[in-house]
N, C-alpha and C positions, 0 to 999 in steps of 0.2 A: 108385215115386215118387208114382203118383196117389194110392194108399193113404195115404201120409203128409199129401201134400194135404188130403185127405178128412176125416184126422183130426180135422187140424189146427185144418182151418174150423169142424169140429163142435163142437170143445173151445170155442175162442174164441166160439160162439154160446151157448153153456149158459153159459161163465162171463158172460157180456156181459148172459146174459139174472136169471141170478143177484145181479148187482150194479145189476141198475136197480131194483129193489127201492128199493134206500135210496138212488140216485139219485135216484128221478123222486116221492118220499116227500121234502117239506121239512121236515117236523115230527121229523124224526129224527134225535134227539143229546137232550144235557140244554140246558135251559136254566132258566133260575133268575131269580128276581124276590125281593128280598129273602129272606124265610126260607121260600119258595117256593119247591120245583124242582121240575120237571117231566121226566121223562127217559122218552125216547118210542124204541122200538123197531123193529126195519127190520119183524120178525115181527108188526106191530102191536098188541103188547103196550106198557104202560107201568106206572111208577112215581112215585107224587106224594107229594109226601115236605113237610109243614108244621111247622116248626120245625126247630131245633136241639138243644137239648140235653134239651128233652120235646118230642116230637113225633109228629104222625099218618104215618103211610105206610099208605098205600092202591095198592092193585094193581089192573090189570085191562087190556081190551081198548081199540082205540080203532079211530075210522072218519071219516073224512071226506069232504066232494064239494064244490065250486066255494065252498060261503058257510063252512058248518056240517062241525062238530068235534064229534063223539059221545064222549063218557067212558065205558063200560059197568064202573063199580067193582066190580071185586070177584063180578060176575053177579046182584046186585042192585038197583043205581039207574046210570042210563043221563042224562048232565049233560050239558046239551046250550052250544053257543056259537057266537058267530059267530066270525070271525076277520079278522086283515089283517094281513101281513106288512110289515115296513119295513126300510129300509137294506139291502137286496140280500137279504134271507129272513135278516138276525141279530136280530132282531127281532121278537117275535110279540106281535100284542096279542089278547086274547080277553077277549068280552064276554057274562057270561053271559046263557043263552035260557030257562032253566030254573032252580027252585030248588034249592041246595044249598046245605047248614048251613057249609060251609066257604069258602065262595068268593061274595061278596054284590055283587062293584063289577068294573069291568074289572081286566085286570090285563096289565102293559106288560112282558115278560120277556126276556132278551137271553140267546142262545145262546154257551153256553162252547167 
């Protein structure tokens, strides 16, 4: 019976500790701002996706700490931002910190 106990707890700490990932990670899911989406990964990988029906998709890593939001595209340019969440974390606005040809003005995006 201890054994099973033992298991048990262990099992529920490895999963517990495998889904805080994308718990305690707000930036994870798509969200989208007109022909903008964003779709951010528990593995902190993402995908940025600019148009519709001709469009850029761009891949790469991401990072963030208390202010700032790193983009590292593709393992070549690294797009820096500040951020603030609104309406309970559905809502991300990011302001960029750095230059990038693609992205010039804040941008106000709501999580799908």
């Amino acid at each position: 019976m201890n054994n099973k106990i033992k298991f048990c707890t262990i099992a529920l700490i490895v999963i517990i500790s495998l889904s805080a990932c994308s718990i305690f990670n707000p930036f994870v899911g798509k969200w989208k701002s007109g022909i903008l989406e964003l779709d951010f990964k528990a593995d902190k990988s993402f995908k940025l996706i600019i148009g519709s029906t001709i469009s850029i998709n761009l891949e790469g890593d991401y990072s963030y700490d208390d202010e700032t939001l790193t983009l590292s595209i593709e393992g070549d340019t690294d797009v820096t931002f500040s951020y603030t969440f609104k309406d309970g974390k559905k809502e991300l606005v990011l302001v960029p910190k750095s230059d990038f040809e693609y992205i010039k003005t804040k941008i106000e995006l709501k999580k799908e």
